[in-house]
C-alpha positions in Angstrom: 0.0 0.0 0.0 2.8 2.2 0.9 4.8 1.8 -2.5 1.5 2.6 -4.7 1.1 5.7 -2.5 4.6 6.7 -3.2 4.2 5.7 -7.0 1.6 8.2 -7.4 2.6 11.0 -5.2 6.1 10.4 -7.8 3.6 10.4 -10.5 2.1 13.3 -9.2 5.6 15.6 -8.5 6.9 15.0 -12.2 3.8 16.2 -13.6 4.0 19.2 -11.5 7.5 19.5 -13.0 6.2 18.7 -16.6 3.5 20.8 -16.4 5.5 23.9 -15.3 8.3 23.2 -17.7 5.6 23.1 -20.8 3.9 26.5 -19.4 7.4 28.3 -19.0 8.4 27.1 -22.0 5.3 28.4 -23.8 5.7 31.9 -22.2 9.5 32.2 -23.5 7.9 31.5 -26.9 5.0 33.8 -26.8 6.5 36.3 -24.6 10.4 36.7 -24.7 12.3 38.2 -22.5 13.0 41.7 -23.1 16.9 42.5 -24.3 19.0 44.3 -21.4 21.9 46.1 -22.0 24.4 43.8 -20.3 23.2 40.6 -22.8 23.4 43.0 -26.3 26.9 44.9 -25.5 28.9 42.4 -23.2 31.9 41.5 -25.2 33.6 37.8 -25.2 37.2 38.3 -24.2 39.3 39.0 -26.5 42.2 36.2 -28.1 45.4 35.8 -26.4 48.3 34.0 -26.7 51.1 33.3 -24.2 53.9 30.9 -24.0 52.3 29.1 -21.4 49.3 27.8 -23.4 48.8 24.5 -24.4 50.4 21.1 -23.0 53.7 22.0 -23.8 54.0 25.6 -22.4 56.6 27.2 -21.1 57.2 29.9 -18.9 58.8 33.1 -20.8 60.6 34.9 -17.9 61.1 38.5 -19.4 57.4 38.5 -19.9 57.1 37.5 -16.0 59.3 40.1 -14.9 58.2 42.6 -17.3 54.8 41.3 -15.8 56.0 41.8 -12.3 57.3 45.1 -12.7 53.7 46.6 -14.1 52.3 44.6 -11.3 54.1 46.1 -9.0 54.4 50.0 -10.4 50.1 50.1 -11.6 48.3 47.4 -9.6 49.8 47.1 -6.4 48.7 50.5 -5.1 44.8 49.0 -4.8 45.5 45.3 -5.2 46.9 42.4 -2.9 49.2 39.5 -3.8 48.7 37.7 -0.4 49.4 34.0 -1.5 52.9 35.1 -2.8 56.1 35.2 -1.0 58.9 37.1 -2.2 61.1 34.2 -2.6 58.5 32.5 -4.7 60.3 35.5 -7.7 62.8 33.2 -7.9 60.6 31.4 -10.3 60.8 34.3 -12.7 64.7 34.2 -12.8 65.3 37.4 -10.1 69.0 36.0 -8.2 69.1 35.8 -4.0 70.2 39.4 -4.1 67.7 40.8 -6.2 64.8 39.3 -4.1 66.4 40.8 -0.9 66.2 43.7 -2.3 62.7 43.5 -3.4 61.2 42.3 -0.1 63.4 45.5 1.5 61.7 47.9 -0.8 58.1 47.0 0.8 57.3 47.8 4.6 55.6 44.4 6.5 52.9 44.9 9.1 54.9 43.9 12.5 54.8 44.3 15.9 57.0 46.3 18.2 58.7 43.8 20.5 60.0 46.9 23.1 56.2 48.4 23.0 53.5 45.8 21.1 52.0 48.4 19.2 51.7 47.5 15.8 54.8 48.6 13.4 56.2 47.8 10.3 59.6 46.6 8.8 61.5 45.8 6.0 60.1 42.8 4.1 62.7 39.5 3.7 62.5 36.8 1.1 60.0 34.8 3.7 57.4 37.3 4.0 54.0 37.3 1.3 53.3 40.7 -0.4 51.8 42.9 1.9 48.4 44.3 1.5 48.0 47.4 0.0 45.1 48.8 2.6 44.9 47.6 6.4 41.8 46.1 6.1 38.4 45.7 4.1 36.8 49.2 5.3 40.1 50.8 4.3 39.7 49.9 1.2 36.5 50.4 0.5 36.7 53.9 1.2 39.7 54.3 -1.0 38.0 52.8 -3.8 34.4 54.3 -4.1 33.0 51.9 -1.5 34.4 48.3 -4.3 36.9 46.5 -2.8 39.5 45.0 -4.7 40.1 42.1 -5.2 43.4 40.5 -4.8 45.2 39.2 -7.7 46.6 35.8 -6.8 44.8 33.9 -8.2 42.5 36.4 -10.4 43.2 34.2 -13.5 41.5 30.9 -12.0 39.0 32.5 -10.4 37.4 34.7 -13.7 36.0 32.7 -16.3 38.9 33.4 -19.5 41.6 33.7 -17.1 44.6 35.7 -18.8 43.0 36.8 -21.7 39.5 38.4 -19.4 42.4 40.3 -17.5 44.1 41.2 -20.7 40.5 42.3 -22.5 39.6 44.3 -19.7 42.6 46.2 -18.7 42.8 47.1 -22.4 38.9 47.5 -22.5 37.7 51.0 -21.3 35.9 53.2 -23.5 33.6 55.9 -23.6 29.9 54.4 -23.9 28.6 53.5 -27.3 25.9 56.0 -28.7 24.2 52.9 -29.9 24.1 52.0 -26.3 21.8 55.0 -25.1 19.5 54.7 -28.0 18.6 51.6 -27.1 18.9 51.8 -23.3 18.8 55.5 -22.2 18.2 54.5 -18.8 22.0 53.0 -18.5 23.8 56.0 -18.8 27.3 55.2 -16.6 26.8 55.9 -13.1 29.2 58.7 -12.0 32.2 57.2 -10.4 32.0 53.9 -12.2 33.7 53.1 -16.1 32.3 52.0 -19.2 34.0 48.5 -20.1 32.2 45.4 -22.4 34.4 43.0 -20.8 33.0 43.2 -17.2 29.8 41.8 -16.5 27.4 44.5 -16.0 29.2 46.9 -18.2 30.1 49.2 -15.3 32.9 49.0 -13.2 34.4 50.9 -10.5 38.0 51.0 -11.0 39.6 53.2 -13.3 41.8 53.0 -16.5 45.2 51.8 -14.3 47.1 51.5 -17.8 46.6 54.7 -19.7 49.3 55.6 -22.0 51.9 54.2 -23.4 55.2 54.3 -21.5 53.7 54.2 -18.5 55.9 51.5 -17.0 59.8 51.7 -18.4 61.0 48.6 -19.4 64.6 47.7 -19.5 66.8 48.1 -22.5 66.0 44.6 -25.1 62.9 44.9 -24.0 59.7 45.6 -26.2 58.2 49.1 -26.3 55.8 49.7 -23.7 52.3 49.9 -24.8 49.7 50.0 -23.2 48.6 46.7 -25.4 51.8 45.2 -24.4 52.3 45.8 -20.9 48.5 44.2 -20.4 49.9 41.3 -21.9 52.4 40.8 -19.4 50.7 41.7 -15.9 48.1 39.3 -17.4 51.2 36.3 -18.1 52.4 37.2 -14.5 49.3 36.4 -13.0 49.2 33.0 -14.8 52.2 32.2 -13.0 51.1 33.6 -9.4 47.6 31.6 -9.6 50.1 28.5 -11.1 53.3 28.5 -10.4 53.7 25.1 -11.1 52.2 25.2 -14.4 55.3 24.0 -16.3 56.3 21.6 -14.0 52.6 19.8 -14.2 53.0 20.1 -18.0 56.5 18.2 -17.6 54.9 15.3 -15.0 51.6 15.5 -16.9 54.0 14.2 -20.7 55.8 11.5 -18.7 53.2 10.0 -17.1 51.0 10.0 -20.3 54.6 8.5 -22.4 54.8 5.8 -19.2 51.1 4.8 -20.0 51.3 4.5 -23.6 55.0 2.3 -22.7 52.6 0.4 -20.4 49.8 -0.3 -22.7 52.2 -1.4 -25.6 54.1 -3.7 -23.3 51.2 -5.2 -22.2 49.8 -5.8 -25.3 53.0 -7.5 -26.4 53.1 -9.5 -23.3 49.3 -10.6 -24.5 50.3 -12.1 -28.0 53.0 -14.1 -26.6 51.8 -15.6 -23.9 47.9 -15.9 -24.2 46.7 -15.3 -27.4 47.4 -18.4 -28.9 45.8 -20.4 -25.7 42.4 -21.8 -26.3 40.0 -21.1 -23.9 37.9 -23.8 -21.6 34.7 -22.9 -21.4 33.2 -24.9 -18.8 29.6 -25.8 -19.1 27.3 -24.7 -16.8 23.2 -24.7 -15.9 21.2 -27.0 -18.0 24.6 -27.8 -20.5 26.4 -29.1 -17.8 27.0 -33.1 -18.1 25.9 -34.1 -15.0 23.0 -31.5 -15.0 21.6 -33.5 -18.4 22.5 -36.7 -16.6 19.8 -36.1 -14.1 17.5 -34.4 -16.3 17.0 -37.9 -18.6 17.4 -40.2 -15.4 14.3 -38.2 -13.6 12.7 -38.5 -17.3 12.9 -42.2 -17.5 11.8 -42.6 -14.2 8.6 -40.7 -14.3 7.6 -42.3 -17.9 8.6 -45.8 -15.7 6.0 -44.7 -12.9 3.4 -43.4 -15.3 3.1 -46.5 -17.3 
């Protein structure tokens, strides 16, 4: 009794469902949705291409320092690095001495051992970037009341990684006239910037790269545009969200070359060994000998009794 209630209290739920799927479904024919700004001008990011891509990337170290260096001259005045340490740059080919002297040029939250009030110090190789704001409300109020977010792993955590970084940092714009014939009520809030590539069209931090030359590169070095130098924040923060990209890619080909070793050897092993062995097939059920010997002994006997 208690499995036909449940069948049809089951039956009863998916026609609900089915019943509210049909009558949606019917409205989004009859009655679309009306178009919103956000779904006509949002912009796909745009292509790019770094030497990292692909299974056999590689890590292109005067990108990553020229990376580093934008990083650390635009970004860094609003945006944390918190899950890098300073000795984690000698991934992008910086020497001991040069990484001592970038963790000296930053001052470390610390504590006064003679006093306890908080203090800071000169940064060593051990420390993580430091934050540029001392906490959330800081920032906040620094930044038209939108926090920023911090950048270590910025590339993982937005859907196009590198190339949503590099689309939007080379993205801002005034907003299209098309725009405000269509939607005049989306006119750009003041204090916020017209760019396709974020999600609601709107966002609150300025331009950071705005001319070219802003950041000067060292001499071999390709000019600095503004193109160019959001190509390489945007490699530098494939390697802080992935340090160990290239490494993977290096475990990732001899693990996939052991497999394919594996699976040929195996084979081989096959063809010698077994595939010229018949197989047994031992009878079983009503096939099995003994099985049909009972089967006709139990016949004989009942045609014996019945006659």
């Amino acid at each position: 009794m208690v499995r036909i209630i449940a069948f049809f209290v089951g039956l009863g739920f998916a026609g609900v469902l089915l019943w509210s799927f049909v009558v949606n479904l019917y409205d989004n024919i009859t009655e679309p949705p009306a178009p919103t700004a956000e779904h006509e001008f949002h912009r796909e990011p745009k292509e790019l291409h770094l030497a990292s891509d692909g299974p056999f990337g590689k890590w292109d170290k005067a990108q990553l320092q020229r990376g580093f260096q934008v990083y650390k001259e635009v970004c860094a005045a609003c945006h944390s690095l918190e899950r890098v340490a300073f000795r984690d740059l000698a991934g992008l080919g910086y020497n001991e001495a040069e990484i001592k002297a970038i963790a000296k040029s930053y001052d470390v939250p610390s504590i006064n051992p003679d006093t306890g009030e908080p203090a800071t110090r000169k940064g060593i190789p051990a420390d993580y970037f430091p934050k540029p704001y001392a906490n959330e409300t800081a920032g906040r109020a620094a930044n038209n009341n939108a926090y920023p977010p911090d950048l270590s792993l910025i590339t993982k955590a937005r859907e196009g990684g590198a190339a949503y970084i590099y689309s939007l940092l080379t993205g801002y714009q005034n907003q299209p006239t098309e725009l405000l014939k269509q939607f005049p009520d989306v006119k750009t809030p003041e204090g916020l910037h017209y760019n396709p590539y974020f999600a609601n069209l709107n966002i609150a931090m300025p331009k950071p790269i705005v001319s070219d030359g802003q950041v000067t590169y060292g001499e071999g070095a390709p000019a600095a545009t503004v193109d160019q130098m959001a190509k390489d924040v945007s490699a530098f923060l494939v390697w802080t969200a992935e340090p160990k990209l290239v490494n993977r890619h290096r475990a990732g080909m001899a693990v996939l070359i052991f497999l394919i070793m594996a699976t040929v050897l195996g084979y081989m092993a096959y063809q010698n060994i077994w595939a010229s062995a018949k197989r047994k097939v031992a009878p079983k059920g009503p096939l099995d000998p003994d099985n049909q010997a009972k089967r006709e002994a139990a016949k004989a006997e009942a045609g014996g009794i019945a006659g």
